[in-house]
RODO-2510 file (C-alpha; in nm, 4 decimals, decimal comma):
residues 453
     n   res          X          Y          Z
     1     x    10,3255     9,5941     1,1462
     2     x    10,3642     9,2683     1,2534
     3     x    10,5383     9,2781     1,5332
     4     x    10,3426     9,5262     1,6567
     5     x    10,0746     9,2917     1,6081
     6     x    10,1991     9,0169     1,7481
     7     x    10,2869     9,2399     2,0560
     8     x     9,9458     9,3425     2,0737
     9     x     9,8057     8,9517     2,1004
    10     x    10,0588     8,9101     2,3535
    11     x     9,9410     9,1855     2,5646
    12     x     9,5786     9,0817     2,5278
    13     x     9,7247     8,7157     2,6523
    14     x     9,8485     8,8292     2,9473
    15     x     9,5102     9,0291     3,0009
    16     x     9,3169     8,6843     3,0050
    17     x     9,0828     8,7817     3,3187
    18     x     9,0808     9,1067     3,2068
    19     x     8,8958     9,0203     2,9546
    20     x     8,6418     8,7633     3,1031
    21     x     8,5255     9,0379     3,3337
    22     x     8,4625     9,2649     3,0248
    23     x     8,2889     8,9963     2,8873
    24     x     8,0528     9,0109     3,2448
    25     x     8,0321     9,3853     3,2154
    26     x     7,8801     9,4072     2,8605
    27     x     7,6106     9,1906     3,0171
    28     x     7,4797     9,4768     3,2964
    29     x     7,6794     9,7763     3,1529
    30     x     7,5662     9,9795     2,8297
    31     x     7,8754     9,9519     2,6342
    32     x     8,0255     9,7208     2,9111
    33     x     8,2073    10,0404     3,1468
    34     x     8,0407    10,2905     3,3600
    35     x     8,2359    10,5448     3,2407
    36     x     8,2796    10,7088     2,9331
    37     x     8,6289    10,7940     2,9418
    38     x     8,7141    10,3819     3,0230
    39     x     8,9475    10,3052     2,7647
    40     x     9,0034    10,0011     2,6084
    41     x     9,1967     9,8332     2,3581
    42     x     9,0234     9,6203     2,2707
    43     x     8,9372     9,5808     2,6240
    44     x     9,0120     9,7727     2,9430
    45     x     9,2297     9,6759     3,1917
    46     x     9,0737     9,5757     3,4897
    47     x     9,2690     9,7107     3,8757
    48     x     9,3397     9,5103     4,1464
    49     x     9,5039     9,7504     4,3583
    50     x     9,7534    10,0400     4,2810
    51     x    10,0850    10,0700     4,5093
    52     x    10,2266    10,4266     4,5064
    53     x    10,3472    10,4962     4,1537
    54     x    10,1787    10,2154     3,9891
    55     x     9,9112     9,9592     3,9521
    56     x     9,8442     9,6318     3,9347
    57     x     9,5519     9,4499     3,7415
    58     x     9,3852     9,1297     3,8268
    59     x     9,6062     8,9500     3,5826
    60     x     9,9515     9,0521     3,8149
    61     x    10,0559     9,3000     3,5524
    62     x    10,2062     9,5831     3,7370
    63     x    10,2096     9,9525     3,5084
    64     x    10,3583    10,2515     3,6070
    65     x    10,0356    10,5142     3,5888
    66     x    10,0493    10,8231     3,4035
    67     x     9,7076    10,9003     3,4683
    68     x     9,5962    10,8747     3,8369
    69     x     9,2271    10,8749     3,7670
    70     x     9,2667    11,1798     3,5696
    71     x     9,5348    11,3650     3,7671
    72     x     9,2956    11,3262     4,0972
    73     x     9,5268    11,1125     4,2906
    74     x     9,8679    11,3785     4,3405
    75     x    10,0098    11,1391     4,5917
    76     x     9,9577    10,8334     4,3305
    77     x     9,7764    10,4971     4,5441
    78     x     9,7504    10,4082     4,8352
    79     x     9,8668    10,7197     5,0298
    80     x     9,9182    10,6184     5,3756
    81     x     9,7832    10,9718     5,5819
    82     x     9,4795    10,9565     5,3346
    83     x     9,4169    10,5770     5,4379
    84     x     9,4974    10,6483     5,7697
    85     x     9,2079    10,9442     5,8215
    86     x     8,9656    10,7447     5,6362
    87     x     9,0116    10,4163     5,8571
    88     x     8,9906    10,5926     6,1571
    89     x     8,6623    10,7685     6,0429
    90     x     8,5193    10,4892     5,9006
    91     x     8,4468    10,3584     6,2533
    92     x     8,2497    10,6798     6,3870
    93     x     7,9936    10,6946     6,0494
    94     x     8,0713    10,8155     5,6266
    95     x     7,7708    11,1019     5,5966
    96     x     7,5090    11,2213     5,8298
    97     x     7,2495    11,5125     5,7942
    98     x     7,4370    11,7581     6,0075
    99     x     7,7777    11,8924     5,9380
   100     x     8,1161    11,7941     6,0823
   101     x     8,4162    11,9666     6,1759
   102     x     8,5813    11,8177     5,8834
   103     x     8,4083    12,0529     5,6675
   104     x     8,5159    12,3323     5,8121
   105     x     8,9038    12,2419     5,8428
   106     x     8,9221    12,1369     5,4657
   107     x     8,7359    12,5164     5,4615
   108     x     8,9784    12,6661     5,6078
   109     x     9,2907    12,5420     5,4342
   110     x     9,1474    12,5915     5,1239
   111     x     9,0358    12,9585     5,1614
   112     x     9,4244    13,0015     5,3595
   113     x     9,5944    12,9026     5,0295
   114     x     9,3659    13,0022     4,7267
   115     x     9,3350    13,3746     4,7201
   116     x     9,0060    13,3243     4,5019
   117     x     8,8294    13,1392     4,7323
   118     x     8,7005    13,3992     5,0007
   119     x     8,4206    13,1326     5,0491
   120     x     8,3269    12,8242     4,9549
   121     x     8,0482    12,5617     4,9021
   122     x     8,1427    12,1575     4,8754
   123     x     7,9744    11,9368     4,6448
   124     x     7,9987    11,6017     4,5260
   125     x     8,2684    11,6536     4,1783
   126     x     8,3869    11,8732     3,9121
   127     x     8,0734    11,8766     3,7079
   128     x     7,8624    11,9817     4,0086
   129     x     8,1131    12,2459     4,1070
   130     x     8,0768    12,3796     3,7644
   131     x     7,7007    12,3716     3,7484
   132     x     7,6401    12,6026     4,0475
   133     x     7,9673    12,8489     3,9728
   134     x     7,7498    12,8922     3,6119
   135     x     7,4053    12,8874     3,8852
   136     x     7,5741    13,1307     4,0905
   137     x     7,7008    13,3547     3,8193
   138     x     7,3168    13,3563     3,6531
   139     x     7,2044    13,4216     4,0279
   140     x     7,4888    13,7277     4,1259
   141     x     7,4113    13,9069     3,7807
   142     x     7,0495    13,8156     3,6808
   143     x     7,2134    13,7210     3,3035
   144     x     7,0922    13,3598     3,1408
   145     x     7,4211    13,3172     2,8741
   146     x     7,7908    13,2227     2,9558
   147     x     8,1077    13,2071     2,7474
   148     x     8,3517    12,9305     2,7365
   149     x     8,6364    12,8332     2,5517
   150     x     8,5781    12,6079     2,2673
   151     x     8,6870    12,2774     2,3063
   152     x     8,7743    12,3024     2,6802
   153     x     8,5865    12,0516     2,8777
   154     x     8,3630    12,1625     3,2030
   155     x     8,1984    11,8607     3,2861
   156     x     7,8434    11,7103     3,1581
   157     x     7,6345    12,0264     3,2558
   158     x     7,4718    12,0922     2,9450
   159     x     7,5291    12,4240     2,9209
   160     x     7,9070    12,3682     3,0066
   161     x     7,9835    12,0628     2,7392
   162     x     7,8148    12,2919     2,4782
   163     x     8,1064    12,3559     2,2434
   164     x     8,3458    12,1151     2,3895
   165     x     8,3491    11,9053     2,0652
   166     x     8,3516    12,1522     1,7654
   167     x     8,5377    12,0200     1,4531
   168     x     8,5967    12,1844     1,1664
   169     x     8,3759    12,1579     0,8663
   170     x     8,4995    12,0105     0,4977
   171     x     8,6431    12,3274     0,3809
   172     x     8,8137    12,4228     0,7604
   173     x     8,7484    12,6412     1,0594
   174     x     8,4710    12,8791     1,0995
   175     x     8,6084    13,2059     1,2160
   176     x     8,4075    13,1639     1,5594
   177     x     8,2459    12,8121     1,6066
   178     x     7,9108    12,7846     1,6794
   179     x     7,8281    12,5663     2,0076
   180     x     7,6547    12,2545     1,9541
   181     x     7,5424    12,0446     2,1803
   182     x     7,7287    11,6782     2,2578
   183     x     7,4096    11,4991     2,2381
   184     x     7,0795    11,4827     2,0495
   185     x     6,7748    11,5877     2,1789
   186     x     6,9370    11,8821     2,4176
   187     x     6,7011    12,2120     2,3842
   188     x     6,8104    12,3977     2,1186
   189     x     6,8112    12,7117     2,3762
   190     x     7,1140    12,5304     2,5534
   191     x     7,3504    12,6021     2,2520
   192     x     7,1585    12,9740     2,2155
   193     x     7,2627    13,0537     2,5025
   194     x     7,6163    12,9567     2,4820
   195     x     7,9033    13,1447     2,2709
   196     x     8,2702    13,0346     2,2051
   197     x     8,6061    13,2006     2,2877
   198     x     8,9294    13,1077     2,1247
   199     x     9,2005    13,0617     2,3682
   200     x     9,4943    13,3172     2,3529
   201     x     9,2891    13,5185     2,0571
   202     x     9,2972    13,8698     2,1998
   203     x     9,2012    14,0284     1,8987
   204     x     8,8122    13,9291     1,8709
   205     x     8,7960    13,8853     2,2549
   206     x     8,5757    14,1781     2,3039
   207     x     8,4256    14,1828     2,0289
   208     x     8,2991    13,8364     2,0898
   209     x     8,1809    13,9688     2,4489
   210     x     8,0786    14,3039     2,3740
   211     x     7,8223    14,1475     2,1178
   212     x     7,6420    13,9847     2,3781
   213     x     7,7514    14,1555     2,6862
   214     x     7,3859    14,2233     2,8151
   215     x     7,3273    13,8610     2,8662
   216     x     7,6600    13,7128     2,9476
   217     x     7,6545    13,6268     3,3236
   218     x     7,9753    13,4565     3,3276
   219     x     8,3253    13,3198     3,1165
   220     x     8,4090    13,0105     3,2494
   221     x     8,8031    12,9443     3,1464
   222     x     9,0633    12,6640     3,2664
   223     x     9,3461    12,8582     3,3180
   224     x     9,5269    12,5649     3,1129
   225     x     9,2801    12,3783     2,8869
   226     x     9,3687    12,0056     2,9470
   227     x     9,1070    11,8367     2,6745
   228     x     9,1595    12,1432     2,4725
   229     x     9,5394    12,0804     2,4454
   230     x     9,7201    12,2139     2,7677
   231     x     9,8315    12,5202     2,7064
   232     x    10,0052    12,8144     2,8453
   233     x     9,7799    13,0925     2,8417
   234     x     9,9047    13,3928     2,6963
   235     x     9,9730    13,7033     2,9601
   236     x     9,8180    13,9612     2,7125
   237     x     9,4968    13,6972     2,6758
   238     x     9,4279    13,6817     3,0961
   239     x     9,4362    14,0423     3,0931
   240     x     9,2104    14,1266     2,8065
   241     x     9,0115    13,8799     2,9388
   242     x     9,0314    14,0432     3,2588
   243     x     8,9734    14,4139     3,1456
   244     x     8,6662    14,3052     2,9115
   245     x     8,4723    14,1205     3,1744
   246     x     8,4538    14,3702     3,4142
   247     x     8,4186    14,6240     3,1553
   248     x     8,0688    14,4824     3,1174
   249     x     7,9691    14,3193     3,4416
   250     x     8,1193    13,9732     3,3633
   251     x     8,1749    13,7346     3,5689
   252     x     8,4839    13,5119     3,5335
   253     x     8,4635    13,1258     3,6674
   254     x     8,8225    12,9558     3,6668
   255     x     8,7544    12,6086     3,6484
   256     x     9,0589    12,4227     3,8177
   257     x     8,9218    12,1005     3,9247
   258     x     9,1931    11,9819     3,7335
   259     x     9,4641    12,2495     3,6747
   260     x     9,4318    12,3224     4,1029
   261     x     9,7576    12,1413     4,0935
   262     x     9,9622    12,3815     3,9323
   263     x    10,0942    12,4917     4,2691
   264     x    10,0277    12,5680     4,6123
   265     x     9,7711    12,8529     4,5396
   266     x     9,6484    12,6935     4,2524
   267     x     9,6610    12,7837     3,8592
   268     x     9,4761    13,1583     3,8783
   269     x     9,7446    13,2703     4,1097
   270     x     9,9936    13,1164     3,8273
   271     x     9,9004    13,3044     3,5658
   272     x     9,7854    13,6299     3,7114
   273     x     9,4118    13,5588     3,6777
   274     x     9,1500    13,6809     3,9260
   275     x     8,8438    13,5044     3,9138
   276     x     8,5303    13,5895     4,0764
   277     x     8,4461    13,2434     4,1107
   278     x     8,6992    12,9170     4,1152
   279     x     8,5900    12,5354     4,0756
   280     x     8,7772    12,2360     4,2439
   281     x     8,7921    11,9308     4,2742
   282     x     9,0194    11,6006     4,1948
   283     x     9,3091    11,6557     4,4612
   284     x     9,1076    11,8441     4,7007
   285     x     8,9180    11,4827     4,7698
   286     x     9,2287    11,2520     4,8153
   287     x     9,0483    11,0330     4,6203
   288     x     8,6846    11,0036     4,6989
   289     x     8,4200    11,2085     4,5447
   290     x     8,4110    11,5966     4,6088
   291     x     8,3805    11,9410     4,4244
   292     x     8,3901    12,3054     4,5599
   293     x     8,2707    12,5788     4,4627
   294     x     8,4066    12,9500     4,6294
   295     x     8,5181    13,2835     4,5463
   296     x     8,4398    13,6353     4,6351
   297     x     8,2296    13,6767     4,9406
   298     x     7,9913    13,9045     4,7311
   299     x     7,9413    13,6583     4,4642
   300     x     7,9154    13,3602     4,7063
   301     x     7,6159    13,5131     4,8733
   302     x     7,3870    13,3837     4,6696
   303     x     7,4415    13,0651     4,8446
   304     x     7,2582    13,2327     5,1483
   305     x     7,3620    13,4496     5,3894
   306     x     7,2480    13,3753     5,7995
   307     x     6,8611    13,4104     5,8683
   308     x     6,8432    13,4892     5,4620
   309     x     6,6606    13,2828     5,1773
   310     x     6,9438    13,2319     4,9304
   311     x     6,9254    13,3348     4,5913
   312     x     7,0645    12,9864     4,4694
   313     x     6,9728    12,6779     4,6772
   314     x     7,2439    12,4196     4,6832
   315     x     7,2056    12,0946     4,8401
   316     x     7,3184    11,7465     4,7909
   317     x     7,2988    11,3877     5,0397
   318     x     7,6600    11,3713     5,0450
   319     x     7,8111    11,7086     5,0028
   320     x     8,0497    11,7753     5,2641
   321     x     8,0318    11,3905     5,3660
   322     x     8,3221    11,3595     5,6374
   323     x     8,5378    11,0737     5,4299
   324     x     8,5787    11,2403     5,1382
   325     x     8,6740    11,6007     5,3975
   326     x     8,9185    11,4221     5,5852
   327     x     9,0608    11,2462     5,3084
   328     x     9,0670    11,5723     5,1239
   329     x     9,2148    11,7087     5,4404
   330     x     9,5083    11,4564     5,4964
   331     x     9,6360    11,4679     5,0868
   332     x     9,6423    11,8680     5,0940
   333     x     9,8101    11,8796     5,4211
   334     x    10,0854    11,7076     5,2559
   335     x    10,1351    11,9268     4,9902
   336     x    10,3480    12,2049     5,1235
   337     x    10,5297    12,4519     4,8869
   338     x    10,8352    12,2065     4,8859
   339     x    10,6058    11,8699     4,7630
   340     x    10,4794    12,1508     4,5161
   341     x    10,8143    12,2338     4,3899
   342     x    10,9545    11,9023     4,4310
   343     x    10,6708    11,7142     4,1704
   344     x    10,7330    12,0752     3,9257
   345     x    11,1357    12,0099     3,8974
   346     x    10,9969    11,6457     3,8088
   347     x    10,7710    11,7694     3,5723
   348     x    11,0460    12,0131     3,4379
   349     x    11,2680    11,7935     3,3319
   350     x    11,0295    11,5060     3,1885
   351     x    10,9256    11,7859     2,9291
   352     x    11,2519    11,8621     2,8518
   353     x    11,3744    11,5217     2,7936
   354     x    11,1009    11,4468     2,5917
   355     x    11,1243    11,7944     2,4042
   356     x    11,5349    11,6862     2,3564
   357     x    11,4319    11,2968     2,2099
   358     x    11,2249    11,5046     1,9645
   359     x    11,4474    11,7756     1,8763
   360     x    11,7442    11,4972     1,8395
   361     x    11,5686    11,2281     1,6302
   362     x    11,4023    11,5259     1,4017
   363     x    11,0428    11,4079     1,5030
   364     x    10,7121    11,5960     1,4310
   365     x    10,5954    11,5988     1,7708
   366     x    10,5841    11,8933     2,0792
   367     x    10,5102    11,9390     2,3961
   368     x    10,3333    12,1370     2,6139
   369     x    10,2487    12,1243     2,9839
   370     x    10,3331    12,2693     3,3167
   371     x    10,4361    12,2147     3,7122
   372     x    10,2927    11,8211     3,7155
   373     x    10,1441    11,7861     3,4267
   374     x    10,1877    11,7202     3,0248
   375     x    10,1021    11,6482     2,6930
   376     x    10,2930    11,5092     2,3753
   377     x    10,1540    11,6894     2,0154
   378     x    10,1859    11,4650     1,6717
   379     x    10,2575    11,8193     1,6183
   380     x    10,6227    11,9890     1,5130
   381     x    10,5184    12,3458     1,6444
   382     x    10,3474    12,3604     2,0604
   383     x     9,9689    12,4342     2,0170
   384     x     9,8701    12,7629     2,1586
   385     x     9,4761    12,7238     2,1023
   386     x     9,2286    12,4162     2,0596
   387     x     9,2327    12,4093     1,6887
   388     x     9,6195    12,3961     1,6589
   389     x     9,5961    12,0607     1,8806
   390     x     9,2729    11,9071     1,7077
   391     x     9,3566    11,5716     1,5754
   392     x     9,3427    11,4656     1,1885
   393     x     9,2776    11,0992     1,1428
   394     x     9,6460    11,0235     1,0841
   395     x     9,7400    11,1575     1,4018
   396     x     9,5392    11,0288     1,6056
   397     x     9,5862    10,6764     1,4237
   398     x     9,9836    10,7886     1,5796
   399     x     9,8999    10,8932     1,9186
   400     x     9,7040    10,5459     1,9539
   401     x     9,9996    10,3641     1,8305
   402     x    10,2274    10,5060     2,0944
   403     x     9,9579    10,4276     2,3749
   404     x    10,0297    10,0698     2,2703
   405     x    10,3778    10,1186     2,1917
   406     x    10,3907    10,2576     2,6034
   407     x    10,1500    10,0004     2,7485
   408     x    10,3770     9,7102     2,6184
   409     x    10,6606     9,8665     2,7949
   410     x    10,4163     9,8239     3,1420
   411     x    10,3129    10,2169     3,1276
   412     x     9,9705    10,3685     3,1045
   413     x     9,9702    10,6893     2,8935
   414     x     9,6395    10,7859     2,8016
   415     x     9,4874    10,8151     2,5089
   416     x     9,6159    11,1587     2,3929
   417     x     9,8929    11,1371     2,5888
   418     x     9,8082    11,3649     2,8241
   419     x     9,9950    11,2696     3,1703
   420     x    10,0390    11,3595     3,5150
   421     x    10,2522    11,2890     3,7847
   422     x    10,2331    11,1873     4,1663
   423     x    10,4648    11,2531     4,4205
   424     x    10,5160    10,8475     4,4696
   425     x    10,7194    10,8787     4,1696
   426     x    11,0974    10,8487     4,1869
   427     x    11,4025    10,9608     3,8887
   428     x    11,3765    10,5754     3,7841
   429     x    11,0003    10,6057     3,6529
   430     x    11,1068    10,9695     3,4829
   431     x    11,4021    10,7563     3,2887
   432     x    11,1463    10,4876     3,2274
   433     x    10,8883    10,7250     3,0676
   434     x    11,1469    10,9249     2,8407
   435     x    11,3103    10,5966     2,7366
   436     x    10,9917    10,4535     2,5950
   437     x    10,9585    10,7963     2,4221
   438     x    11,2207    10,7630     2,2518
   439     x    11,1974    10,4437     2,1480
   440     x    10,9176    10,4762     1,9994
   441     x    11,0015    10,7838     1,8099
   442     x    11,2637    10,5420     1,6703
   443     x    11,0665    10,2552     1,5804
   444     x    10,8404    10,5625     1,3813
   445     x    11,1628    10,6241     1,2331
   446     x    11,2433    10,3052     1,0645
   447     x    10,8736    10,2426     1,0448
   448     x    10,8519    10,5259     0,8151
   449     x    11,1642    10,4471     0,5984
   450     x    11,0490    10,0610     0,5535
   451     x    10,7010    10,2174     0,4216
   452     x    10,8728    10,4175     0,1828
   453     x    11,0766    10,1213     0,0365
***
């Protein structure tokens, strides 16, 4: 405990000007961040720039990132075809009124590769993509309600976040959690209208749905919860989910703003689900601000169809603004089939030399993940729904120790330790990554032993 202490005033030494600017922040900032998900410990690390694989703060520190602004940036920073499109349009104007052929040829290669996406609609992020797939659903089918998954995350529509935080209560899990919302003073209608799935339970899938099928417009699903745990979804699961929703007139919403990097067609096409609607966003942008909505041509007529009033109206000041479309353009572009499979055999065997430092030091961790992305567990058996991956106290008192325990060895692993990879990353930064693993699960090890002395 006391090295790890001392380590930790070290760190926060050589995060001197980190911590000034903090200081400025708290003064014009709520909690001193703009952001929610900012973490800090005790302060956050301020960037300076990021080169490729890894960053560098205003102190000189240089980290190898594991999170890429949330898995957004696939190529990592700096990515020279997305700086290259953006200087050159930079010079001719960033938004106007009228649209741009830009629009159109991030259209097109996004309706080429995603079979889902018939059509599609850009907006400014994830959370807005979400809020008019849920708009459009309500729209196509006339229905107010939606299911979800609990403890998935949507984005900070209310009726998407409602049941993103369910816990259990003192003596366990409900059956079926209720949705609450994440904040005080929501309408109490918001959580009415909103009713919770487990992930991978088949059995009271319909019966879940069935029970409220006359006002369900839509299940909105990640194909592989990230918040929720990042799992596999079960092939029996898609395809009750599948059979039941268009048993009664449901809609299903894939949200993949994240998951879209699963592969070249995306994370529906993975796993054998067909969505009516799909939501993307993250590495569709090459990192600038976008969202898309698209799907069936029937569904996305509510949107408007030529000479038509539109069911749905969907605007926005920057939707569709030529930066983020060409930027968006020039990072998909470069991720053919082979970058796909490429950053998947990377991803491949990071999980399984984590998975062996666990099996081989005995530890009580797992993990789960797929093609670019994963998560470590403070759990001995994989998760296979939220509840199995929900934290106790004294794991997530672990999971923030081996944050630090990473972030002294010069690597960011968020909180959760849920990672991602970019192509800029090379065998060397795979070794780095599993050798901090395992040394921490060693210094757990003898941690453990001394406590029991």
């Amino acid at each position: 405990m006391l090295v790890q202490a001392t380590n930790r005033l070290r760190q926060a030494s050589a995060r001197s000007r980190s911590k000034r600017l903090f200081s400025r922040a708290k003064a014009v900032f709520p909690d001193g961040t703009t952001r929610a998900t900012v973490e800090r410990d005790p302060f956050p690390i301020y960037v300076q720039r990021g080169e490729g694989a890894y960053l560098i703060d205003v102190d000189g520190n240089r980290f190898l990132d594991l999170n890429n602004n949330f898995t957004t940036l696939i190529h990592g920073h700096g990515f020279a075809p997305v700086a290259e499109a953006v200087v050159d349009l930079l010079r001719s104007g960033t938004c106007f009124a009228n649209p741009t052929e830009h629009e159109i040829a991030l259209a097109e290669l996004l309706t080429t590769r995603i079979p889902a996406m018939e059509r599609v609609r850009f907006v400014n992020s994830g959370t807005e993509a979400v809020m008019f797939a849920i708009k459009a659903a309500r729209a196509f089918t006339g229905r107010p309600a939606i299911a979800r998954i609990e403890g998935a995350y949507h984005g900070a529509y209310d009726w998407a976040e409602a049941g993103q935080g369910v816990s259990p209560g003192k003596d366990g899990w409900e059956p079926v959690s209720i949705a609450t919302p994440t904040y005080r003073g929501t309408p109490s209608s918001v959580a009415e209208e909103v009713h919770l799935l487990r992930f991978n339970d088949v059995e009271s899938l319909e019966a879940r749905l069935r029970a409220v099928s006359d006002r369900i417009a839509c299940v909105i699903i990640d194909p592989m919860p990230s918040r929720a745990g990042l799992m596999h979804p079960e092939p029996d699961f898609i395809e009750a989910l599948s059979q039941t929703a268009r048993k009664y007139g449901i809609l299903i919403i894939a949200d993949e703003v994240l998951n879209l990097r699963q592969g070249y067609a995306g994370a529906s096409a993975r796993y054998g689900l067909n969505p009516d609607l799909i939501t993307a966003g993250k590495i569709i942008g090459g990192g600038f601000p976008i969202g898309a909505i698209g799907g069936r041509e029937e569904v996305m007529r509510v949107f408007g169809i030529e000479d038509a009033k539109p069911l749905l109206s969907q605007g926005g000041t920057f939707s569709a603004n030529p930066v983020s479309m060409a930027a968006g353009l020039a990072a998909m572009a470069a991720m053919t089939p082979d970058t796909f499979d490429h950053l998947e055999a990377m991803g491949d065997r990071l999980r399984a030399g984590l998975s062996a430092s666990i099996a081989r030091r005995d530890a009580r961790f797992s993990v789960t993940g797929a093609a670019s992305l994963f998560r470590i567990h403070p759990k001995r058996v994989a998760p296979v729904e939220y509840r199995d991956a929900y934290l106790s106290a004294e794991e997530a008192s672990l999971m923030r120790r081996m944050s630090r325990h990473f972030l002294e060895l010069s690597i960011l692993l968020p909180y959760g330790a849920a990672g991602c990879l970019s192509t800029a990353m090379v065998d060397s930064d795979i070794d780095l990554v599993l050798t901090a693993f395992d040394d921490f699960l060693k210094a757990e090890i003898q941690s453990g032993k001394e406590r029991a002395q």
